[in-house]
N, C-alpha and C positions, 0 to 999 in steps of 0.2 A: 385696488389702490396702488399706485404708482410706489410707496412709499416700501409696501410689502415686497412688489418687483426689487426693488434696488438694493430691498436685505438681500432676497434669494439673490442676485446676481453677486454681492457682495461674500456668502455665504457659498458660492460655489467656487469663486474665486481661490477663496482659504482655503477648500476642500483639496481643489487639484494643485494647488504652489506645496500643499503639506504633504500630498503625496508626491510629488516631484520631490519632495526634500527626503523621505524614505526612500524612492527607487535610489537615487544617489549615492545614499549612504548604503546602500543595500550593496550599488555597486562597489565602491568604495570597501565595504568590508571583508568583500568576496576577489580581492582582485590578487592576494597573496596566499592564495583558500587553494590546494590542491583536488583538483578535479578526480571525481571516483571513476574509477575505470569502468569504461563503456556509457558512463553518463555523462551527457554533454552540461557543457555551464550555462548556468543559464545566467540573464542579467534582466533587469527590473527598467521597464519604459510605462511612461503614461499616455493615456489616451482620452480625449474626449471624446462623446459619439459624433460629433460633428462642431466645427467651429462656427463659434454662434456670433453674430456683430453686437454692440453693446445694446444697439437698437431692438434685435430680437429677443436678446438680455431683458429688457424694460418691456415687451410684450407689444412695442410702439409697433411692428411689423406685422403682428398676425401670426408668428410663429411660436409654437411652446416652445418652453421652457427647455435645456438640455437635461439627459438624463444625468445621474453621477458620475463625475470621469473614473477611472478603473485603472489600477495596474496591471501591466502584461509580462508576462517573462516573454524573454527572446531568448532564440540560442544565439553562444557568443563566439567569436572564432577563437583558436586557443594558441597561444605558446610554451615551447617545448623549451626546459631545461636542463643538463645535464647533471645529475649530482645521485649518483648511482647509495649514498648511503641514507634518503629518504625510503620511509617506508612506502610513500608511494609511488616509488618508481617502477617503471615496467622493467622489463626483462633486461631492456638495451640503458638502463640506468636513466631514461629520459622522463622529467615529472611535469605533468602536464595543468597548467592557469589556464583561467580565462583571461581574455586580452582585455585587460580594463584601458582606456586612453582615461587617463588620471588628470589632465589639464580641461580635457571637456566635461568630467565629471564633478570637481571641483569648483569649471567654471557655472553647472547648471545647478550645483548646491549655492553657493552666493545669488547666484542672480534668483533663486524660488525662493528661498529666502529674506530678500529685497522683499521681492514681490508680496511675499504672505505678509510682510509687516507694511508694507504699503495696504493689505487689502483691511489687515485689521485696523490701522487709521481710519482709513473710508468708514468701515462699517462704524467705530468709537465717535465719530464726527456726526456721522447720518443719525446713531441713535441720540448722542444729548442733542441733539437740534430736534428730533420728536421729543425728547423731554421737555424742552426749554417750551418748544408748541403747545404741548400739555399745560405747562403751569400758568402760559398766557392766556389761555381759556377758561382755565380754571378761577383767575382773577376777573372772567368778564361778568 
């Protein structure tokens, strides 16, 4: 049923904008987070297994469905600062971040965001219009 299709598209939608909103914040948390020596930083990306058109969303193409998008750690490049009286400094006084860019991470929190509240409209609209279908039936 066409109808089911357009939850699950709806319902994957919310799945991967809510983990875009975690890796974010994940970056975001981690980006004044002093790195442990000899472990690189890591930083938090999503992925889908393959971008799917709205059309193979709805199953209208013949293709299934995506699996669940997933988050990945990445290593991150790092920057060094100087301030020899952290306890994590190395030997030469240098304490080493992951290099968070805070403007693209900021901007990808707002904009998954948007997004997940745009997908939960969809989905709140699509279900009472099956209610609303329900109770016109149920009157015939």
């Amino acid at each position: 049923m066409v109808v089911d299709q357009i939850f699950t598209a709806a319902r994957f939608g919310l799945d991967y904008e809510r983990l875009r909103i975690e890796a974010a914040s994940h970056n975001i948390a981690v980006a004044n987070t002093p790195n442990q020596p000899g472990h690189p930083a890591r930083l938090m990306r999503v992925s889908a297994p393959y971008a799917a058109s709205f059309n193979a969303m709805l199953g209208e193409t013949g293709h299934s469905l995506p699996s669940q998008p997933v988050m990945l750690a990445t290593d991150a490049t790092t920057r060094e600062e100087h301030d020899p009286s952290d306890p994590a400094a190395d030997k030469n006084g240098m304490v080493s971040y992951p290099r968070v860019d805070m403007v693209t991470e900021m901007s990808s929190l707002m904009e998954a965001s948007r997004a997940y509240e745009a997908n939960v409209r969809a989905f709140n609209t699509l279900r009472s219009m099956a209610l609303h279908a329900l109770d016109m039936g149920g009157n015939a």
